[in-house]
N, C-alpha and C positions, 0 to 999 in steps of 0.2 A: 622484445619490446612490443612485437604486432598483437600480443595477447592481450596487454592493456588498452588497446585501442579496440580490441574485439567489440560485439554487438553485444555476443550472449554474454561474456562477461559483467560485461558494463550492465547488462540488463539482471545481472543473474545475483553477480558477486556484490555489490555495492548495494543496493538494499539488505542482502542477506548481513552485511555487515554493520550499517545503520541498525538494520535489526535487532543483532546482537550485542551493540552498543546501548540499546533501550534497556534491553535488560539488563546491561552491566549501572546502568542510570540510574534503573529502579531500583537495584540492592544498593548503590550508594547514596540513592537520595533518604533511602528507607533506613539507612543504618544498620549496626550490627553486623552481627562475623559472619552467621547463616546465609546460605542461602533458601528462597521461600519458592514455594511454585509458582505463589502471584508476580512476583516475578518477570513472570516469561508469559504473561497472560499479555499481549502486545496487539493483537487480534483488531480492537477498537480502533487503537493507534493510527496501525501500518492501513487499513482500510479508508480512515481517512485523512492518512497522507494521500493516500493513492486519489482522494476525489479532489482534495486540495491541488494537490500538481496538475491535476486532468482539469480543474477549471481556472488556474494560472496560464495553463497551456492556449485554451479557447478564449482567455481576453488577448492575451500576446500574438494569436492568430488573428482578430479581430485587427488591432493594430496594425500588424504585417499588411494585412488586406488594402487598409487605408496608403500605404505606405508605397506598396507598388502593384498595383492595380494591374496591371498585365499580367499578374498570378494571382488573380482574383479566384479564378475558377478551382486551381488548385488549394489554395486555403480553403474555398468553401467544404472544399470534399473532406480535406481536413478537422471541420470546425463539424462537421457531419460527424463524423466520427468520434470525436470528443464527447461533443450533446450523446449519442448514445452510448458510450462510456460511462459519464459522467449518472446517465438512469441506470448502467448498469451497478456503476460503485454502487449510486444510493443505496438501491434495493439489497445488496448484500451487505452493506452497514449496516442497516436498519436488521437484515437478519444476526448479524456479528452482536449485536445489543440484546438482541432478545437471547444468543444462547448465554450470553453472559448472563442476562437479568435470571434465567433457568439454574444458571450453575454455577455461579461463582459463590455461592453459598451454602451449597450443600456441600458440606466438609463430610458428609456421612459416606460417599465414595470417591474417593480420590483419582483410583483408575478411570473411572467416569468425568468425571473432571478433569482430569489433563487430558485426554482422547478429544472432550469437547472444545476447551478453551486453550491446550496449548496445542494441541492438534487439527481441529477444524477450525478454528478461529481465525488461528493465526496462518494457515495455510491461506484461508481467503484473503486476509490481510493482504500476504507476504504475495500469494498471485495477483491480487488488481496490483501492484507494484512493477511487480513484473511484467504484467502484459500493458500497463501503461508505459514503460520504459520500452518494449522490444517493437511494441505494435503500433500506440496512438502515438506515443515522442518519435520513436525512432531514434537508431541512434546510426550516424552516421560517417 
């Protein structure tokens, strides 16, 4: 049972599975028996879940702060670390979009295209996920 309460688990396995759940989303929203590579193209998604949670996380430390002000200091360091999170997500969305906007269209090479979009894409994705669960949330 101590495995489901793990950190890395919690940090590791549960977005991998959410993830996996996207995809399985996107073949049944898409319809049909196939399955497509777009698919698994989730990249946009998971990157900005990852900015979504990391600035849900800095209003609700905001709040905290109001709340009990004797850990004030500790939320700040917090809310510090979020804000630069939160420039890091951006700046990797905004990269996630541009390789999309490069390659989700060129059907001319395939291998290239899944390398970019279901491989770097969605790794970046799938890491701001992660490292917002193990690092900025915490999990404890």
């Amino acid at each position: 049972m101590d495995i489901l309460t793990n950190r890395f688990v919690i940090a590791i396995l549960v977005p991998f599975l959410l993830f996996l759940a996207g995809g399985v989303g996107k073949k049944l929203v898409r319809g049909g028996k196939d399955w497509q590579r777009k698919d698994w193209y989730l990249g946009v998604d998971a990157s900005l879940a990852a900015l979504s949670a990391t600035l849900i996380n800095f209003f609700e430390l905001t709040r905290l702060k109001k709340l009990v002000p004797a850990d004030a200091s500790r939320y700040d360091r917090q809310q510090i670390a979020s804000l630069v999170f939160i420039a890091i997500s951006f700046f990797l969305f905004l990269n996630v979009l541009a390789v999309h906007q490069n390659w989700e269209t060129q059907d001319t090479n395939p291998r290239a295209q899944k390398i970019w979009l279901i491989g770097v894409s969605n790794f970046i994705g799938l890491g701001l996920m992660f490292v917002f669960l193990y690092i900025i949330k915490g999990v404890e």
